[in-house]
C-alpha positions in Angstrom: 96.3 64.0 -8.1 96.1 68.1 -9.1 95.5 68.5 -12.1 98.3 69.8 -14.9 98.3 73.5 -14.9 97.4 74.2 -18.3 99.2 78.0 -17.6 102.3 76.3 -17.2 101.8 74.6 -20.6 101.5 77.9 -22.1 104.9 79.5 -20.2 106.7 76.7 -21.4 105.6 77.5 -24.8 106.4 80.9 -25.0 110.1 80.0 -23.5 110.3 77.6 -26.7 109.0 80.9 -29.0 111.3 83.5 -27.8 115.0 82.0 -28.9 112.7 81.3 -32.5 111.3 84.7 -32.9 114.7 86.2 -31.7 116.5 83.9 -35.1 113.9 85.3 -37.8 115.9 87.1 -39.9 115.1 91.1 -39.5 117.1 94.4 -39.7 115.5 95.0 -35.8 115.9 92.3 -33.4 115.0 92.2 -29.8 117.5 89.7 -27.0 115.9 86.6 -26.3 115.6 87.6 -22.7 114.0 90.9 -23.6 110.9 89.0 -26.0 110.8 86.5 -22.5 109.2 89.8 -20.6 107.3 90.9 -24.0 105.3 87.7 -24.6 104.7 87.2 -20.3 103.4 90.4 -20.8 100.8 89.7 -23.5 99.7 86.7 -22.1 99.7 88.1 -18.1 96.3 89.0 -16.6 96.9 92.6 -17.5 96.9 92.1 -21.5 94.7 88.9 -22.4 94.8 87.3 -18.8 95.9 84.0 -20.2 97.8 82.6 -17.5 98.5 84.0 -14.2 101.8 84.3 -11.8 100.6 82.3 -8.9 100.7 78.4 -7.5 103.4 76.3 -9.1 104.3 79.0 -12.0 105.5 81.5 -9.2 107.5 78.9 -7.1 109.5 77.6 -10.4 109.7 81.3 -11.2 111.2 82.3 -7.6 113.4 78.8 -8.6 114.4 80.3 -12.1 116.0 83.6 -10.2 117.6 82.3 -7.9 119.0 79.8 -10.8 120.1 82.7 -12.9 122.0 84.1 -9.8 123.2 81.2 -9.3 124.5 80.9 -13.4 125.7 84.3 -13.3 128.1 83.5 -9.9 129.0 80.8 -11.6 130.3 82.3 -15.4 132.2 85.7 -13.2 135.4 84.5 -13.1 137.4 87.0 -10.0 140.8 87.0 -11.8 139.3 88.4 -14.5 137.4 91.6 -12.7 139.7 91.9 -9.8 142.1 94.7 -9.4 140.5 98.0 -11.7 137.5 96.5 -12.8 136.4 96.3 -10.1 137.7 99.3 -8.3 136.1 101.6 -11.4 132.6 99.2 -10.9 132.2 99.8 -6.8 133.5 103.7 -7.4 131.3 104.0 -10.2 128.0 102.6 -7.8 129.2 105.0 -5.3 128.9 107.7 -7.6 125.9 106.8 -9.2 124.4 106.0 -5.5 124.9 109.9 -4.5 123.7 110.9 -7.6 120.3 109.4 -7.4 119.9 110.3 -3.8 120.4 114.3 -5.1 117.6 113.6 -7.8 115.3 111.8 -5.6 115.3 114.3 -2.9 115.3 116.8 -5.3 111.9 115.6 -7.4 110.4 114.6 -3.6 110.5 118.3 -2.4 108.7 119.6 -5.8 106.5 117.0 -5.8 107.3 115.4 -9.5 108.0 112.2 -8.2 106.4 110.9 -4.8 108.4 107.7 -3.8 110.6 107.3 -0.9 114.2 109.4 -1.7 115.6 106.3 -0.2 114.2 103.3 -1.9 114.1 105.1 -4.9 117.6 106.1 -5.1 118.7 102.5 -4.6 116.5 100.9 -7.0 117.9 103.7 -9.7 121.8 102.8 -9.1 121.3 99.1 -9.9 121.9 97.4 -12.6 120.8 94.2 -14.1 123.6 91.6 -13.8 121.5 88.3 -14.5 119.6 89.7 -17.3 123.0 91.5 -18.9 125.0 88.2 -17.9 123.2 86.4 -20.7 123.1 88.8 -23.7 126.9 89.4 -23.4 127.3 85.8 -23.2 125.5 85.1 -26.5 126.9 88.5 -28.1 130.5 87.1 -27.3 131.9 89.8 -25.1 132.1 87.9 -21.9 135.9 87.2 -22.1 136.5 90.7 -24.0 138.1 94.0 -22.2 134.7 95.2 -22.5 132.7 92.6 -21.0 135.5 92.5 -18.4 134.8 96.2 -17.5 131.1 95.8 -18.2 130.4 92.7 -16.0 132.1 94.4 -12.7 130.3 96.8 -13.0 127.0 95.0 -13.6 127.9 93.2 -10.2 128.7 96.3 -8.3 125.4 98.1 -9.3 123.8 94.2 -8.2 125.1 93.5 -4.4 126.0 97.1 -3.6 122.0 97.5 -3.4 121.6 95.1 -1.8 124.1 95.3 0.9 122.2 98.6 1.3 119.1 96.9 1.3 120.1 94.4 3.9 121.9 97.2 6.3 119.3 100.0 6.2 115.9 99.2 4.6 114.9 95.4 6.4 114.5 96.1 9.9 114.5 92.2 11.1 117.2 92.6 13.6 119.3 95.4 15.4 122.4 97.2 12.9 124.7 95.5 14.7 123.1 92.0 14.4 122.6 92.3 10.7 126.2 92.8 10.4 127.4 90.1 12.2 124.9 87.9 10.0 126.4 89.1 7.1 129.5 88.5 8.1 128.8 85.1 9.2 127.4 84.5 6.0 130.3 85.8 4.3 132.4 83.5 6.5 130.8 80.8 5.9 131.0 81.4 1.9 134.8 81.7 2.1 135.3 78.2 4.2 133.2 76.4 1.6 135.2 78.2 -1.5 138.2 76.8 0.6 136.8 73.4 1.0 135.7 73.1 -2.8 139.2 74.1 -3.7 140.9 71.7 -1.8 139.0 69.1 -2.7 140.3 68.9 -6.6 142.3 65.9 -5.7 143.1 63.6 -9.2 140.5 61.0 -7.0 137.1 63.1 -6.0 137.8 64.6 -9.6 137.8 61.3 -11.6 135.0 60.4 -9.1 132.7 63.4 -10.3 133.9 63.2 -13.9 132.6 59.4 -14.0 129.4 60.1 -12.0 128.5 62.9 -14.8 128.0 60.5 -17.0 125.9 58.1 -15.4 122.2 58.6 -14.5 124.0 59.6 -10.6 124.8 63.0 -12.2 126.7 64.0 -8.6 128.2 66.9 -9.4 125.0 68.5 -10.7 123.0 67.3 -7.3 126.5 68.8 -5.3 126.0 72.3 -7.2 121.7 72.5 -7.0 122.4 71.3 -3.0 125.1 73.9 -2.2 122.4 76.6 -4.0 119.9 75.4 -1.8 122.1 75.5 1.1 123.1 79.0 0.4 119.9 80.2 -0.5 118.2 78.7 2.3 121.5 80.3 4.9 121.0 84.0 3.3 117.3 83.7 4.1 117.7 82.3 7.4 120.3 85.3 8.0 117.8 88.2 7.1 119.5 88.8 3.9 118.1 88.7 0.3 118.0 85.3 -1.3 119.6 86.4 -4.5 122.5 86.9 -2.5 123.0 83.2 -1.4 122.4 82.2 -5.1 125.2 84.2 -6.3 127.9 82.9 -3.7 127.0 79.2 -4.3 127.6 80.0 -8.5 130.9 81.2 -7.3 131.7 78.4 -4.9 130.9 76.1 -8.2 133.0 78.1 -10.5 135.9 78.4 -8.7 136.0 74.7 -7.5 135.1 73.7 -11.4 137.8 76.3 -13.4 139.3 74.1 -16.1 138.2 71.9 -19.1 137.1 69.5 -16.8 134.4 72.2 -15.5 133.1 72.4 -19.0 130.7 69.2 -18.8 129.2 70.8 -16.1 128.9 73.6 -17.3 126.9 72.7 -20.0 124.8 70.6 -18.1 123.8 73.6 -16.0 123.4 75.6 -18.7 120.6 72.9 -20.0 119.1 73.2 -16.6 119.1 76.9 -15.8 119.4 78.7 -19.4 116.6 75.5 -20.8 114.3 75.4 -18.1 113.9 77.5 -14.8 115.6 81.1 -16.1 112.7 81.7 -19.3 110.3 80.8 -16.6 111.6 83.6 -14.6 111.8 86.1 -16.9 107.9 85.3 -18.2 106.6 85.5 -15.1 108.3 88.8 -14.8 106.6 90.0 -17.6 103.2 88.5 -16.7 103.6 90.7 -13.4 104.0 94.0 -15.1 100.8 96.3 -14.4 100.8 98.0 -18.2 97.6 99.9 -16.5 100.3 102.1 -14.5 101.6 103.6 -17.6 98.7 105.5 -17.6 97.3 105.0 -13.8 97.3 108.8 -13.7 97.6 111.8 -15.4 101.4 112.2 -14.8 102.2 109.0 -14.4 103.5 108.3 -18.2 106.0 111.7 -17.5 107.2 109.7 -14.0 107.4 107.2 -15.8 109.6 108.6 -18.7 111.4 110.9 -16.1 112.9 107.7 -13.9 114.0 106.0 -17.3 115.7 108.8 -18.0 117.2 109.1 -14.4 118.6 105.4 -15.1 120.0 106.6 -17.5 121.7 109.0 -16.4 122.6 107.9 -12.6 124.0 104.7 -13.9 125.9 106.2 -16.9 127.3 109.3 -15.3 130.0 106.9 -14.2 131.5 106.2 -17.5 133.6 109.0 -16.9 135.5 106.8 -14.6 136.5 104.3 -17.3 138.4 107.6 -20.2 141.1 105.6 -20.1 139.6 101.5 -20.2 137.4 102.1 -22.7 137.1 103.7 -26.3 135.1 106.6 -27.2 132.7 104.2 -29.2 132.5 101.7 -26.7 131.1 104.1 -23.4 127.4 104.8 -24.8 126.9 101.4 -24.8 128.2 100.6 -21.9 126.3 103.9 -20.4 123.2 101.8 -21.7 123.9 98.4 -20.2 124.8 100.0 -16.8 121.5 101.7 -16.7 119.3 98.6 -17.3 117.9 97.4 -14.2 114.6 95.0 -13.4 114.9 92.4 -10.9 116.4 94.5 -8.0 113.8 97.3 -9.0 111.2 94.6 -8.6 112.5 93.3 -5.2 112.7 97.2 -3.6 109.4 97.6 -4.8 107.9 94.8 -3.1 109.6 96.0 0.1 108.5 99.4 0.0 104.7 98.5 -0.7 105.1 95.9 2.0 106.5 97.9 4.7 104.2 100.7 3.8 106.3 103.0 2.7 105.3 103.0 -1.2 102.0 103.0 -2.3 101.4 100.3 -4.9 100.8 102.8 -7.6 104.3 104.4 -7.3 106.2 101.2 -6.7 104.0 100.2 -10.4 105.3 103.4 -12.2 109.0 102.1 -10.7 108.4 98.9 -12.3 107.5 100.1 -15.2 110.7 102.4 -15.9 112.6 99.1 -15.0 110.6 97.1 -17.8 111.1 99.8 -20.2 115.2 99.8 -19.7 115.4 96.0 -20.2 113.4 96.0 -23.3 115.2 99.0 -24.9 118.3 99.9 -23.3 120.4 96.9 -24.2 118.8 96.9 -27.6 120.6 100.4 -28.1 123.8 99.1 -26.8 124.2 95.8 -29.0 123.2 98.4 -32.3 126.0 100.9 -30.9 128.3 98.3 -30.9 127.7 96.9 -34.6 127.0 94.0 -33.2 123.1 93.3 -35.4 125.2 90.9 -37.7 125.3 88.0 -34.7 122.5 86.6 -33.7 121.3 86.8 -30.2 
C-alpha cells in the first residue's frame, strides 16, 4: 500500500488554520479564502518547499475547483439575477472586454508589457465568481440588491471568458464544430434541468428526503454523479471543465429550491466548503512563483501595472449600474469586479502550453491575479463597514 502523503497532512492542517486565524479578534482581518492562498504560499516549494502540488494533492485540488463551481452553480438562484442584473453584468463584460483589448494592444506596441493582446485581454475582464461566491456568502450579501447585482456580474466576467476561450483560443476542432459542441452541451444541460424539475413528484421527494438520512445518502451521490457527468461531457466536448461544474450546481439548485433543498444543502456545504474547496485554494497558493515578482528588472512595475489594469478594466463598468447602486456601494463593487485568479490561472496555462506565453510572462499574470484576491476584496468588505462581522 502507498504510503500516506505526509504533504497532504500538512494542507489539511492549514485548511483547519485559516477559518481560526481569520476569528482572532484584530482591527485588520484577511477572508478565510484569501489566508487559504497566503499560508499555500508559505508552505509551497517557492517559500519553505514544505509540500508540493503534485500526485494526490493536485488531483483533490483539480476535485476542489470543480467542487466550488459546482457550489457556486448551485447557491445562484436565476430569478434572482435575471432581467437587469444580468443585462448590466454581460454589458458590463463587453465593456470591460474592449477595454482591455485597447490597453493590451496598446502596452504590446511600446513594449511595457509583452503577453499576447489576446490572452491577456481576456484574463483581465474576468472576475472571480467562486472565490467572491464565498466571502459574500459569509459577509451576508448574497440575497441583498447588492449581492444581487454583484453576483451577475461575477458570473458574466466568469463564462464570458470562457466562451471566448472555448470559441477562439483552443484550437481542438473547426469554429463551426466547437459551436455545435457547445450547443449540444448546452442542450443537453437544459433537458436534464427539465428532467430534474419534473421529477419533484411528493414520491421521488419523500424517497430522497428519507435516503438523506440514512447511510444511502442518494441525493448527495445523485448531485456528485451529475458533476461528474457534466464535467466529464464539457471535457469530452473541447470546452473547459469549470464549465460542466457550474451547469451541474445549477441543475441541483433548481431541482432542490425549497426548504426541503436545505438538508442538502448543508450537506454539500460539509463536503465542498469542509473538504475539497480549502484544498483548492492551498494548492493555488502553493503554485504561485513569488520569484516572478522580481524575475526581472521590470517585472515588479508589470506586475503593479496589470493590477492596476484589473482594476480599472473590470471597474470602468460601474458606470452602468448609476441608477442600481448607491454612491457608497460602487467602489466596492469596482473592487470585487476586478478580482480575478482561477480563470487567470487557467489562460495562463494555455498560453504557455500552446506557445504563445513564455512562462515568465504568464508568472507576472499570475502574480497580478494573486495580488487582487488577497487585497481587492479586502478593500471592498472595509468600504462597506462590514469589519464588525466576522468572515
Amino acid at each position: 500500500m502507498e504510503a500516506y502523503p505526509s504533504e497532504l497532512l500538512l494542507i489539511v492542517f492549514i485548511a483547519m488554520l485559516a477559518p481560526l486565524l481569520a476569528e482572532l479578534p484584530a482591527g485588520f482581518r484577511l477572508p478565510v479564502v484569501a489566508l487559504e492562498i497566503l499560508l499555500g504560499i508559505l508552505i509551497g516549494p517557492y517559500v519553505f518547499d514544505l509540500a508540493r502540488p503534485d500526485g494526490i494533492i493536485n488531483i483533490l485540488s483539480e476535485l476542489g475547483l470543480t467542487f466550488l463551481l459546482f457550489m457556486v452553480g448551485f447557491e445562484i438562484n436565476p430569478d434572482k439575477i435575471r432581467g437587469r442584473p444580468l443585462t448590466l453584468a454581460i454589458g458590463g463584460w463587453f465593456l470591460s472586454f474592449l477595454l482591455a483589448i485597447v490597453c493590451m494592444f496598446l502596452f504590446h506596441a511600446i513594449g511595457l508589457i509583452q503577453a499576447p493582446p489576446l490572452l491577456a485581454a481576456v484574463a483581465l475582464s474576468t472576475t472571480a465568481l467562486g472565490i467572491l461566491a464565498p466571502i459574500l456568502r459569509d459577509q451576508g450579501e448574497l440575497d441583498t440588491n447588492f449581492g444581487r447585482y454583484m453576483i451577475a456580474a461575477a458570473a458574466a466576467g466568469e463564462f464570458c471568458p470562457l466562451i471566448v476561450i472555448s470559441m477562439m483560443l483552443i484550437p481542438m476542432h473547426s469554429t463551426f464544430v466547437h459551436m455545435l459542441f457547445m450547443v449540444t452541451f448546452i442542450i443537453v444541460a437544459l433537458v436534464t434541468a427539465n428532467i430534474a424539475l419534473r421529477m419533484r413528484s411528493a414520491r421521488v421527494i419523500e424517497l430522497l428526503a428519507r435516503t438523506l438520512q440514512s447511510s444511502g445518502q442518494l441525493p448527495v451521490r445523485i448531485c456528485i454523479l451529475l458533476q461528474a457527468l457534466f464535467v466529464a461531457l464539457a471535457a469530452k466536448f473541447g470546452l473547459n471543465i469549470v464549465i460542466g461544474a457550474f451547469a451541474a450546481g445549477l441543475v441541483v439548485g433548481l431541482a432542490s429550491r425549497g426548504e426541503k433543498g436545505d438538508l442538502l444543502r448543508h450537506k454539500l456545504d460539509a463536503i465542498g466548503y469542509g473538504f475539497l474547496i480549502p484544498i483548492f485554494f492551498i494548492v493555488a497558493g502553493m503554485k504561485f512563483e513569488v520569484s516572478a515578482l522580481w524575475s526581472a528588472p521590470m517585472a515588479p512595475l508589470q506586475v503593479m501595472l496589470l493590477l492596476g489594469l484589473l482594476v480599472v478594466v473590470r471597474g470602468i463598468p460601474v458606470v452602468l449600474y448609476k441608477k442600481d447602486l448607491t454612491p457608497e456601494a460602487r467602489v466596492p463593487f469596482a473592487l470585487y469586479s476586478a478580482t480575478g485568479l482561477p480563470l487567470i490561472v487557467i489562460i495562463s496555462e494555455i498560453g504557455v502550453s500552446s506557445g504563445l506565453m513564455a512562462p515568465d510572462r504568464a508568472a507576472i499574470l499570475v502574480s497580478a491575479g494573486v495580488i487582487s484576491v488577497l487585497l481587492l476584496p479586502v478593500l471592498a468588505v472595509k468600504l462597506r463597514g462590514k469589519f464588525s462581522l466576522s468572515w
